[in-house]
Every structure is written in structure tokens, then in C-alpha cells.
C-alpha positions as CSV (number, residue, x, y, z in Angstrom):
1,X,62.1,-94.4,-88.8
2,X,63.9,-94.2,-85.1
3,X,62.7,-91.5,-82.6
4,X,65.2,-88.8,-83.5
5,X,66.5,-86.7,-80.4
6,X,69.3,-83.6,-81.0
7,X,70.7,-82.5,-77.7
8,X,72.7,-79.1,-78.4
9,X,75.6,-78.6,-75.8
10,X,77.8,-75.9,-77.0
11,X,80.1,-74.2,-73.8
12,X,82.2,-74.6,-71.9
13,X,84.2,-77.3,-71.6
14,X,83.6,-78.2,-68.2
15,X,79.6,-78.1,-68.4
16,X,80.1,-80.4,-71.2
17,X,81.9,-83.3,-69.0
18,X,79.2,-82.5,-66.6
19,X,76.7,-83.5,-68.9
20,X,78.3,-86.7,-69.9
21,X,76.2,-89.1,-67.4
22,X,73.1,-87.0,-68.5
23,X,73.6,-87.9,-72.2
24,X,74.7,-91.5,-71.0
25,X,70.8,-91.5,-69.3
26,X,69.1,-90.1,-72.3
27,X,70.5,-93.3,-74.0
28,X,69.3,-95.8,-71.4
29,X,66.0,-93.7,-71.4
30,X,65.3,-93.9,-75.6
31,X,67.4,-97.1,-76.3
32,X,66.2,-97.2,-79.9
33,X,66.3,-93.2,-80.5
34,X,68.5,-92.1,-82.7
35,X,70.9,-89.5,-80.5
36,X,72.9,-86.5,-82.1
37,X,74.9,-84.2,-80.4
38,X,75.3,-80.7,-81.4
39,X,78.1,-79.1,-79.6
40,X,81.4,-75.9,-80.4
41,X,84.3,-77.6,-82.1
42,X,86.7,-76.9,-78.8
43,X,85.0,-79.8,-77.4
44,X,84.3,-82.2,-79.7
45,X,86.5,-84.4,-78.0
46,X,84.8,-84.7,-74.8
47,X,82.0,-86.2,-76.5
48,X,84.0,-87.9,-79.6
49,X,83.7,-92.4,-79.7
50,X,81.4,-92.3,-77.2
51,X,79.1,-95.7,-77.8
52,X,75.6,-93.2,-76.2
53,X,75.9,-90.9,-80.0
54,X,74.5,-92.3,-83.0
55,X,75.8,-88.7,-84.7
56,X,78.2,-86.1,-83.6
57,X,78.0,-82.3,-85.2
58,X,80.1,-79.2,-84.4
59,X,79.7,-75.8,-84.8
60,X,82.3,-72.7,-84.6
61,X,83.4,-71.8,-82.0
62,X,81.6,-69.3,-80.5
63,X,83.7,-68.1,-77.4
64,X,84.1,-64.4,-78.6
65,X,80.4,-64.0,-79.2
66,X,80.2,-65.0,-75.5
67,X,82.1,-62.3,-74.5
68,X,80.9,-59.5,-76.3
69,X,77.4,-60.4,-74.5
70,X,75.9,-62.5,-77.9
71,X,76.0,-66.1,-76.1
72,X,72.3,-66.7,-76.2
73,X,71.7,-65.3,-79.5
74,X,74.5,-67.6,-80.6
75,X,72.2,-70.5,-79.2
76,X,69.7,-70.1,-80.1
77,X,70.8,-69.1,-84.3
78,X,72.9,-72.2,-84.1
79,X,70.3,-74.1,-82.4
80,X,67.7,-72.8,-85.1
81,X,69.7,-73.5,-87.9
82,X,70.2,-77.0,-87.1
83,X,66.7,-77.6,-86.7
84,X,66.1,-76.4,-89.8
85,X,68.5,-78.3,-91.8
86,X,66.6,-81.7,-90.4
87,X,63.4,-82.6,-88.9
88,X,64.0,-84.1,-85.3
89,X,61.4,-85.6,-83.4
90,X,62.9,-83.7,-79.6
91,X,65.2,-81.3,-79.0
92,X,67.0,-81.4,-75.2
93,X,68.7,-78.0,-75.2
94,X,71.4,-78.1,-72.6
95,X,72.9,-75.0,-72.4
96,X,71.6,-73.0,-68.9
97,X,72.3,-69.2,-70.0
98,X,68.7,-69.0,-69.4
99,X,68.9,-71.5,-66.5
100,X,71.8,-69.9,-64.7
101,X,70.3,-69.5,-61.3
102,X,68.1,-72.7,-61.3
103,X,70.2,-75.2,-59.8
104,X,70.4,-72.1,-56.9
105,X,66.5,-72.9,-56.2
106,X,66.7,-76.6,-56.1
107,X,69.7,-77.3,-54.2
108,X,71.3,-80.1,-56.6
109,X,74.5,-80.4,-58.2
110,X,75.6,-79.0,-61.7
111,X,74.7,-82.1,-63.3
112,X,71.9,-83.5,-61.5
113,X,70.4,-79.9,-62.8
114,X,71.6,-81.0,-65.8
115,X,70.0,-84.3,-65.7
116,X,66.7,-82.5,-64.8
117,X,66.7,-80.3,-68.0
118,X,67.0,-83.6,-69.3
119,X,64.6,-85.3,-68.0
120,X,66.5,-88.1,-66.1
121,X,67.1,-87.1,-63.0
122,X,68.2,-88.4,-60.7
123,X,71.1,-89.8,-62.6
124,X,70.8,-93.5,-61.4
125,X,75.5,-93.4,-62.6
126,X,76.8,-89.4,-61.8
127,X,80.2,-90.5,-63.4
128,X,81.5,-88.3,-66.0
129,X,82.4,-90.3,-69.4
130,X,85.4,-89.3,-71.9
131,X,86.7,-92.1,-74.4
132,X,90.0,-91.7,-75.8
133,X,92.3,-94.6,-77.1
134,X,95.9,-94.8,-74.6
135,X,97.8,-96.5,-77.3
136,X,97.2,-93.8,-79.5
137,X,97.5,-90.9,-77.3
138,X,100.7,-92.0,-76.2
139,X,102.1,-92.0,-78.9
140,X,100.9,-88.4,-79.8
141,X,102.6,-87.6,-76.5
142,X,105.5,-89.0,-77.2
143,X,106.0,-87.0,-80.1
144,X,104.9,-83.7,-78.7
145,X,106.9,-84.3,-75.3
146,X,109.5,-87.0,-75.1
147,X,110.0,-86.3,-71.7
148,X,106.6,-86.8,-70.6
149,X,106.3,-90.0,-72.5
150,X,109.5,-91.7,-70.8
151,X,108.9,-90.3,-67.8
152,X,105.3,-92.5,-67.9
153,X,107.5,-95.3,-69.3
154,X,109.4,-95.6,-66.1
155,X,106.4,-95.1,-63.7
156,X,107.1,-91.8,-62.1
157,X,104.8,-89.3,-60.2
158,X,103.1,-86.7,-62.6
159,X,101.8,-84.2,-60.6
160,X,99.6,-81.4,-63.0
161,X,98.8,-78.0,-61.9
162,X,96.3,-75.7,-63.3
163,X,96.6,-72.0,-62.8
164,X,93.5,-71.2,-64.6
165,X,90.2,-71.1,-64.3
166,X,87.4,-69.7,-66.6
167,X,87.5,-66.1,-65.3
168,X,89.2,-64.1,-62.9
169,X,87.8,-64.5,-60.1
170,X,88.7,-68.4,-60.4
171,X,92.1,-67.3,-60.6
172,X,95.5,-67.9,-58.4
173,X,97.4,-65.0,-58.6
174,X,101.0,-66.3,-59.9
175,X,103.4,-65.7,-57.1
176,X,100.8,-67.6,-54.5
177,X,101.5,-70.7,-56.9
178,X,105.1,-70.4,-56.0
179,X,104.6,-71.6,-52.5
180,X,103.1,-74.9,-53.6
181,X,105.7,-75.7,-56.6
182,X,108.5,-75.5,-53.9
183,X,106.4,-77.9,-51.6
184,X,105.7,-80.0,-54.9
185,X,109.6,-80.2,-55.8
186,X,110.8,-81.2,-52.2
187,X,111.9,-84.8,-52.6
188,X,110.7,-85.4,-48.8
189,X,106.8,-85.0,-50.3
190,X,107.9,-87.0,-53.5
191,X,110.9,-88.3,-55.4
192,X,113.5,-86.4,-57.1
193,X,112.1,-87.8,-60.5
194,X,108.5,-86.4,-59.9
195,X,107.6,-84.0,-63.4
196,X,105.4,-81.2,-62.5
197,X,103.5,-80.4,-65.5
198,X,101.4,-76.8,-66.2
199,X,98.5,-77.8,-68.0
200,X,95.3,-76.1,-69.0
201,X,94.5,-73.7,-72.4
202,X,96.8,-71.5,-74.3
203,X,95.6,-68.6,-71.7
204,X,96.9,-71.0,-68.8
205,X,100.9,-70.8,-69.6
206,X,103.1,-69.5,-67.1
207,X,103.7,-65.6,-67.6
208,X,107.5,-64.9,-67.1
209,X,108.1,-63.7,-64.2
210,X,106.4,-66.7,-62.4
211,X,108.6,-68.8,-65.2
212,X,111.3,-67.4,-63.9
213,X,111.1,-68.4,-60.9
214,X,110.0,-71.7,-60.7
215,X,112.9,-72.6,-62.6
216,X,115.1,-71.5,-59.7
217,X,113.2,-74.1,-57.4
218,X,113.2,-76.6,-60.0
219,X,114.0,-77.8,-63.5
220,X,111.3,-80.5,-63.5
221,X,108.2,-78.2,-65.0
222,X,107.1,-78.8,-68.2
223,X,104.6,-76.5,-69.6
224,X,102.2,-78.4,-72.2
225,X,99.0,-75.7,-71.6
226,X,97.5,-74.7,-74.9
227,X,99.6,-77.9,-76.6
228,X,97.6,-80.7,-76.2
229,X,94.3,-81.9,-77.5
230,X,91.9,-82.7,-75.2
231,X,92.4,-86.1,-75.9
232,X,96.0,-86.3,-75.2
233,X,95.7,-84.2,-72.2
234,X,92.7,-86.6,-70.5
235,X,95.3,-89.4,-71.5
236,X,97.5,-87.8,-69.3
237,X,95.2,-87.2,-66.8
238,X,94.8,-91.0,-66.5
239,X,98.2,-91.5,-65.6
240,X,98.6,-89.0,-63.2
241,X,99.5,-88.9,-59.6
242,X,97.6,-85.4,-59.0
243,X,95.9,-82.8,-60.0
244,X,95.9,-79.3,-58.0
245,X,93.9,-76.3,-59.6
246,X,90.7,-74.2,-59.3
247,X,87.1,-75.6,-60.2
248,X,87.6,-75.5,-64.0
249,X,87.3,-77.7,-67.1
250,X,90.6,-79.3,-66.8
251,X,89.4,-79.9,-63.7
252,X,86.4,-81.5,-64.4
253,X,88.3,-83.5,-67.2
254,X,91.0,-85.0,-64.4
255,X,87.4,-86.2,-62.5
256,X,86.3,-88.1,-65.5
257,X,89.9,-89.8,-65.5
258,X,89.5,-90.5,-61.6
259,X,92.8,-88.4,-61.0
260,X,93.3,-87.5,-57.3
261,X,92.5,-83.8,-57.4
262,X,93.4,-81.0,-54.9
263,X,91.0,-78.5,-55.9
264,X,90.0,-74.9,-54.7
265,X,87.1,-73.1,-54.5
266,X,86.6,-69.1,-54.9
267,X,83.4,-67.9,-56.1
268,X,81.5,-70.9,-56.8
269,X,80.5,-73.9,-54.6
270,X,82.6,-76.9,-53.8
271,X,79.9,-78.9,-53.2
272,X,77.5,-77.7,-56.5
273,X,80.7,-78.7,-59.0
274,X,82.6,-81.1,-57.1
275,X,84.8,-83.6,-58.4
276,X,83.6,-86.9,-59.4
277,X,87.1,-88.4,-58.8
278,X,87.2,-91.2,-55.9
279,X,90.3,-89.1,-54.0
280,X,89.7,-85.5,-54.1
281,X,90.3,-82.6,-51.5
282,X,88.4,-79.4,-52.3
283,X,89.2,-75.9,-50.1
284,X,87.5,-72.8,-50.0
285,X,89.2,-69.9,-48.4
286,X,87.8,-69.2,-44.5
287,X,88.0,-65.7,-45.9
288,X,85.9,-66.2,-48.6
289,X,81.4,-65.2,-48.7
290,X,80.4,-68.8,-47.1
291,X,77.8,-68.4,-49.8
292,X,79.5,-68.3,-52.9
293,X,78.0,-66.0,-55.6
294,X,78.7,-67.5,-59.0
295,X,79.0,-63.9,-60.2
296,X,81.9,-62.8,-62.7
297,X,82.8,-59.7,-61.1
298,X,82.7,-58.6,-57.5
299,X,82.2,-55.5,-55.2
300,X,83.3,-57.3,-52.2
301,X,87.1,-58.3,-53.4
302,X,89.1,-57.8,-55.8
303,X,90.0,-61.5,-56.5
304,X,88.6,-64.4,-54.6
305,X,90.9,-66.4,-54.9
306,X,93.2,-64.2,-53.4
307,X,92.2,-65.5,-50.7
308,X,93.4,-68.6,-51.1
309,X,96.2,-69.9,-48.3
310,X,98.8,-71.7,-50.6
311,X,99.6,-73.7,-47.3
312,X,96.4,-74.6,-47.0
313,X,96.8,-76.7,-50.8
314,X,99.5,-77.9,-49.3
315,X,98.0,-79.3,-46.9
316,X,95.3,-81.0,-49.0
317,X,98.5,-82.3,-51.3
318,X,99.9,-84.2,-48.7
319,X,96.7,-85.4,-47.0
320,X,96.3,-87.0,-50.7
321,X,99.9,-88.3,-51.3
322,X,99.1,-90.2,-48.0
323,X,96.1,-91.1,-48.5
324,X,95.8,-94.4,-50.8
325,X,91.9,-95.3,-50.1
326,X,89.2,-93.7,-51.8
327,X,88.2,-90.4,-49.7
328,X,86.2,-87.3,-50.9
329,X,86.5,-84.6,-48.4
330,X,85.7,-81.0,-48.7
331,X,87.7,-78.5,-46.3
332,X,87.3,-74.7,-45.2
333,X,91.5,-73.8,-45.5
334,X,92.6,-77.1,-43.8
335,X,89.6,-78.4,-41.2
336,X,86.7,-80.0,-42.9
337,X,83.5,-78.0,-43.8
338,X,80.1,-79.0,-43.9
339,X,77.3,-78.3,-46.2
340,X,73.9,-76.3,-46.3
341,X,71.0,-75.3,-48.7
342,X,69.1,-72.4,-47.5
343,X,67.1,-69.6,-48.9
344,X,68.5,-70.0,-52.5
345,X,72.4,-70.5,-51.0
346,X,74.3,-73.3,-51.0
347,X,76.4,-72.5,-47.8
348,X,79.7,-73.8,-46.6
349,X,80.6,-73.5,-43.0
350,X,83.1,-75.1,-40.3
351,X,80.6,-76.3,-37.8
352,X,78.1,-78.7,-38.4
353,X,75.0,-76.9,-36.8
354,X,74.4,-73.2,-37.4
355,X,71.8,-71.1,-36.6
356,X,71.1,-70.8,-40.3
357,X,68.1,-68.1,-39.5
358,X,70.5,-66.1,-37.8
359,X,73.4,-66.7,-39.4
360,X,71.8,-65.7,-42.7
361,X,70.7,-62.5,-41.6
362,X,74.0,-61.6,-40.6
363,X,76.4,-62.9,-43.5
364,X,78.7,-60.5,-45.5
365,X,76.6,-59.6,-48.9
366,X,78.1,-58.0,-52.2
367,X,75.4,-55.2,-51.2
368,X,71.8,-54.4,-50.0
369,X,70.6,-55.2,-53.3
370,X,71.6,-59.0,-52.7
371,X,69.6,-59.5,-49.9
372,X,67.5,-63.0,-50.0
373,X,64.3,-62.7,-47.8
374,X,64.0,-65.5,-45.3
């Protein structure tokens, strides 16, 4: 009998792109194992043809358990009855609930913390790894939105915004997207037959109000969010011309199908999550903690990503439009910003040699309570 191995993934969907390489590592690692994947039905098709699974099982989803504070016992009951309906010879849990902060200590990316759960890190290939079939999802798109489908026929730009983002903090309010549709829809930046599309979940639609009045700058949106499978949607991705959101799943799905990405940053790091596409321009707000939290809810603002300039995504939109070469840059509003691991922070900054002892001791903090001795 073959090694057996279960790895158990279950949320969200964009920790479960992350973890793609990592699961395409454990393969090269146990060649002859035999590899299942236990992961939540919503994202059974990030991990669904892929050539690294000898088996693929779902569970329920178990999103409202998360929020009513029951994610780990979820885990670990799902976990547990899994294991008890077969013998494996390893488990590789990879959901970090318990492991929140650890990537924190270490200073690595989200999935070379992944791939050191794992065991395989560093990850010798970091990109991310979806398999869908175009022939097939075009023709789903087709069916679902002409439009879209013809508008692919004939070549021309497909530019995809995401106004979502996990939680709220992650969030652009509405009316700051309205800037950066109007730039999107002026045929100087691209041509008149450019469709903007509004993709994301069914919680990502455009409320009313904002519906409203997009459709007095243009009548090229089409909202799919919440109507396509995940499969359709990376599809789409695929064929793209750009992707502009917060860091998210969708976004983290547009990096596996090397979409150029404009992407902003609010309360987590742009450089602990970034995009794995080769053109990609991430922006955190100069307004924003230089040390981003992580934290769901905030004493400092409101919203984080209130703070986001919609000129400043604007900026990172045309610096990609123009910009045909491979280039990964990551900006503070619209000047480049450099990177720093200190004292448990992963730190973003606009110069390129602080006095991080001094700087550290003075940085705005949620409260006292937050302090990190150094």
C-alpha cells in the first residue's frame, strides 16, 4: 500500500491559492504517496483537475460557524471525522487559526509560512496553480454573459474591478470607486470598447446608489459578482487586461492567471500576500499604520481603506496600461516603498534606510497594549 498523506485546507479562498505551490511541493517531496485533499465546498475548484491530488473531498461549508467564533472547532470536528472514517499514514493540517501570528515572527510570505507548516520550504516554484479547461469555460460564459463572450471574441480590453475584500477593513468605500471607473471609461486611457466588469462574491455587487452612478459615466459595466463559478471566473481572469481591487481571494485567483493587477493594501501587508502575477502594482495608503495589523477591527480608524487615494490607483492603472514588460513594484500612494522586518512587523516605508530603533519606538500604535519590546 502507498504512503497515504490527507492535507485538510478548508478557508478561505484566497489561503487556498496560496497553498497551491505547497501542495504542488508535497507531490515532488512523496512522489509515490497517495495525496488527498480535504477542503469547504466553496473552493473545490481551486484545487479541482489538478495532476498533484490522487483524491479530492469537500466538506460544508462552514463560513457561518466562522463567524459566530466556531472556526477552530469546525477544524478540528471535520478534521477528526475524516480521520476517522480512514486510516492515513500523515496528516498536513493547513489551516493557521492557530498559526495566525506565525508568519509575523519569521518574516516570510503567506505561503512560504505555508510551505513551512508543510514541511517544504522554501518553495523551490512560489507560483500559484488553478486548472480549468478554456474551451469549456467559454462556453459557460457565453451562455451566462453573451456580452462578455463576444467581447473576448473580438480581442478587447477587460478591465475587472473588485470592491471587496474579506472584511471591512479591506474595503473601498463605494463613492471612492467612482473616481477610478471614470478614469477606467475615458477612451484616452483605453478604447471606447473596453468592458469594465465587477467581479467578486454575491456580497461584492454594486449597491445602488454606486449602480447608479456609474451608469451615468458609462454603460460598459457588467456586474457578474456572485454569478460565476470560480472556474469561469479564473477563465476570465486569463483573458483579462487588469485587475484593480484590495488584497482578496479574487485577487489572489487573477495572480494564479498572471493577470496584471493594481492592488491595494489597508490592514495587511503588501509584501506578506503579494501577487504572484509578473505585472502587478500594489499601494498602501501614506496614511495608513506602516505596520499593518492584520486585525479585523480597529481603534485607530474607522476603515483603512478609507484611506486609500483613488488617484493614487489611478496612477498604478496607467503605470500598468503602459507598462508591457514584466515589473512587480510595490508603492506607498504613488512613489515606491521599501520593505522591513523588525520586532515581529513587517514594515512599509518611503525611504530606503530608517532608523528602524527609533522609528519603532515612535510609530502610531492601536494602543499601549500593542506595544512590541525592542
Amino acid at each position: 500500500m502507498p504512503w497515504s498523506i490527507l492535507i485538510v485546507k478548508l478557508m478561505t479562498l484566497g489561503d487556498c491559492i496560496v497553498t497551491t505551490p505547497v501542495i504542488r511541493a508535497i507531490r515532488q517531496q512523496y512522489p509515490e504517496a497517495e495525496l488527498t485533499l480535504l477542503t469547504s465546498e466553496p473552493y473545490r475548484d481551486v484545487f479541482a483537475g489538478s495532476p498533484h491530488l490522487d483524491h479530492l473531498l469537500t466538506c460544508p461549508p462552514i463560513t457561518g460557524k466562522w463567524a459566530k467564533g466556531f472556526g477552530l472547532h469546525a477544524y478540528d470536528a471535520i478534521t477528526t471525522q475524516e480521520l476517522t472514517r480512514k486510516h492515513y499514514d500523515q496528516l498536513i493540517p493547513l489551516n493557521t487559526l492557530t498559526f495566525w501570528g506565525e508568519y509575523r515572527r519569521t518574516g516570510v510570505s503567506l505561503a512560504d509560512h505555508y510551505a513551512d507548516m508543510a514541511g517544504v520550504y522554501p518553495l523551490e516554484d512560489p507560483k500559484y496553480e488553478v486548472i480549468c479547461d478554456p474551451i469549456a469555460e467559454q462556453r459557460r460564459l457565453a451562455n451566462l454573459f453573451p456580452v462578455l463572450a463576444r467581447a473576448l471574441d473580438q480581442d478587447f480590453p477587460i478591465v475587472l474591478i473588485h470592491k471587496g475584500g474579506g472584511w471591512g477593513l479591506k474595503v473601498l468605500p463605494d463613492h471612492q470607486w467612482l473616481p477610478v471607473i471614470r478614469a477606467l471609461a475615458h477612451e484616452d486611457r483605453l478604447p471606447r470598447e473596453t468592458q469594465i466588469v465587477c467581479v467578486g462574491g454575491k456580497d461584492d455587487v454594486l449597491a445602488s446608489p454606486l449602480l447608479d452612478d456609474v451608469r451615468l459615466i458609462t454603460d460598459r459595466l457588467v456586474d457578474v459578482a456572485g454569478l460565476l463559478s470560480l472556474k469561469t471566473l479564473y477563465y476570465l481572469m486569463t483573458r483579462a487586461t487588469l485587475f484593480i481591487g484590495a488584497d482578496s481571494g479574487p485577487m489572489h485567483l487573477a495572480s494564479a492567471a498572471d493577470c496584471p493587477s493594481v492592488v491595494y493594501y489597508a490592514v495587511t501587508s503588501q509584501f506578506v500576500g503579494a501577487p504572484q502575477s509578473s505585472q502587478f502594482v500594489t499601494i498602501q495608503s501614506p496614511a495608513s499604520c506602516p505596520a499593518p495589523c492584520g486585525l479585523v477591527q480597529c481603534q485607530t480608524h474607522e476603515l483603512c481603506a478609507r484611506l486609500i487615494d483613488p488617484d493614487h490607483l489611478i496612477a498604478g492603472i496607467d503605470h500598468t496600461l503602459q507598462h508591457r514588460e514584466p515589473y512587480q513594484t510595490h508603492w506607498i500612494g504613488d512613489q515606491p516603498s521599501y520593505h522591513y522586518f523588525h520586532a515581529w512587523e513587517h514594515i512599509s516605508l518611503p525611504i530606503p534606510r530608517p532608523d528602524l530603533e527609533g522609528w519603532i519606538k515612535q510609530r502610531p500604535m492601536l494602543a499601549d497594549r500593542w506595544h512590541v519590546a525592542t
